[in-house]
Steps between C-alpha positions, in 0.01 A plus 500: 500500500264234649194694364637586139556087484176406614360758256715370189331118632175650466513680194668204369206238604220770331715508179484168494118444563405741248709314247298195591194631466579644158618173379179337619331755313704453175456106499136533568463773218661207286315240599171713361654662186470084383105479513310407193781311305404214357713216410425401149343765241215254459394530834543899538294452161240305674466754748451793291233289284348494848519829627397629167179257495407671782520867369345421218196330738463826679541732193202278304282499808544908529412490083170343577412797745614727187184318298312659831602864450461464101147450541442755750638740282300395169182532733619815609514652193175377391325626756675867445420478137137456601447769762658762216 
């Protein structure tokens, strides 16, 4: 009888660890679910203008390497049309 107490004691103190850890988990899965909220729309606007600005930097500056290739393939063709 001594054993199957101690056991029960045991199994009772593990239970109740793993419930504590899955609580910790839940509040910190809570605490990150609330990243990115702003607290007025203008600001959450601001942030988007920004965000957006900076797409739209890295989008024109691939563009300009587009002008590149565009003139590579004119020349490319002239030459081709020449060698015919």
């Amino acid at each position: 009888m001594k054993n199957s107490k101690k056991s029960y004691y045991l199994s009772f103190a593990f239970l109740l660890i793993f419930l504590l850890v899955c609580l910790s988990f839940f509040l910190k899965q809570q605490e990150n679910n609330n990243l990115g909220t702003f607290k007025s729309p203008e600001e959450a606007f601001i942030e988007t203008h920004k965000a957006l600005s900076l797409v739209s930097e890295e989008i024109n500056f691939g563009m300009e390497n587009v002008i590149y290739i565009d003139e590579y393939n004119k020349t490319k063709k002239l030459i081709f049309k020449i060698q015919k």
